[in-house]
C-alpha positions as CSV (number, residue, x, y, z in Angstrom):
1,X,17.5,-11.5,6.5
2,X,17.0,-12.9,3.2
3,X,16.4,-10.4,-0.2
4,X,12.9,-10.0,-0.8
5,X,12.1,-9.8,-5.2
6,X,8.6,-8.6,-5.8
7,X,7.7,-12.0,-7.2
8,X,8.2,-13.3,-4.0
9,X,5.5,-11.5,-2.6
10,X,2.4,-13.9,-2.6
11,X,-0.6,-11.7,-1.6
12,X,-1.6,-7.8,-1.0
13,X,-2.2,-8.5,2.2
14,X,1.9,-9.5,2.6
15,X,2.5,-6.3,0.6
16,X,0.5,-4.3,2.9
17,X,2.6,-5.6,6.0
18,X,5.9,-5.4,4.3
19,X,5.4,-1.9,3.8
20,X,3.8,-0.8,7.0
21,X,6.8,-2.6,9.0
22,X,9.5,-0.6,6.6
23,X,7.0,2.6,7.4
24,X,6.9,2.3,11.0
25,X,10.7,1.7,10.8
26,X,11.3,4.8,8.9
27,X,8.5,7.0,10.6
28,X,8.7,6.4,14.7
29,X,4.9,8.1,14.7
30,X,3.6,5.7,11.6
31,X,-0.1,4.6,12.4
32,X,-1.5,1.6,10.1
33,X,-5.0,2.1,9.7
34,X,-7.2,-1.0,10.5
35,X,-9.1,-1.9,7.0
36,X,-11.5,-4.5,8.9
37,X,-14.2,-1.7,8.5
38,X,-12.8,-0.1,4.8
39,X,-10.0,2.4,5.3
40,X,-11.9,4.6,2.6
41,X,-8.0,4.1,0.6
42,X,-5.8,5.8,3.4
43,X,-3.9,2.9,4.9
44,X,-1.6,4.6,7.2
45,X,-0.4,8.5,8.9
46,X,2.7,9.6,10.0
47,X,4.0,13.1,10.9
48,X,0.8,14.1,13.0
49,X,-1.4,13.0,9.9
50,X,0.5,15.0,7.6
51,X,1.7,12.2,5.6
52,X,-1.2,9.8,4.1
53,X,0.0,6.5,2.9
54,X,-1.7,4.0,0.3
55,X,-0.8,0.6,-0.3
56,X,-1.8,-1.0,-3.3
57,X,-0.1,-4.3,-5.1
58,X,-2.0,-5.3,-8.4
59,X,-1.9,-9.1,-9.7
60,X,0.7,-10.3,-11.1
61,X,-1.0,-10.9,-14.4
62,X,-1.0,-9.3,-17.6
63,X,2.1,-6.9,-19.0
64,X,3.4,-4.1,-17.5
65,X,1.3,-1.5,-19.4
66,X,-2.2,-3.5,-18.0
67,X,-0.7,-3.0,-14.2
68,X,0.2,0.5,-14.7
69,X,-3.2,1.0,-15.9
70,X,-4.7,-0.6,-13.0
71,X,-2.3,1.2,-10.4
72,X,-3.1,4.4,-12.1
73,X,-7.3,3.7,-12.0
74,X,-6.7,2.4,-8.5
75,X,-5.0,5.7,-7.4
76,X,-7.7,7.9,-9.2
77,X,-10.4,5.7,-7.3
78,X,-8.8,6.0,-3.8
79,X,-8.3,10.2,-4.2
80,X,-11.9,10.7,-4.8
81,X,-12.6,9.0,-1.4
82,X,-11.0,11.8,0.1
């Protein structure tokens, strides 16, 4: 297996599958949560649905401040679905 850099990563949806494979390796009860219908911002449960996972991979444009701006509205946004 080749190393993976985060600028290799194209799209969110190959973000999204990257981490659910390394979740279902680490977590042998890891459930991915289909999204065809909105996942209302849970995108996986492990643990007997203890453990809530979110995946999230904003553009690659803009500085590093911008992103963490948008990671940080993103995660405000996806908590008040709960």
């Amino acid at each position: 297996m080749r190393d993976l850099n985060l600028k290799d990563i194209e799209s969110p949806e190959f973000f999204q599958k990257l981490c659910e494979e390394l979740l279902a390796a680490e977590y042998s009860d890891f459930q991915a949560i289909d999204d065809t219908r909105g996942d209302k911002g849970c995108d996986g449960l492990a643990e007997g649905d203890t453990l809530f996972f979110q995946m999230y991979y904003p553009e690659q444009t803009g500085d590093f401040s911008s992103k963490i701006k948008k990671v940080k509205k993103k995660i405000r946004e996806s908590l008040n679905k709960l």
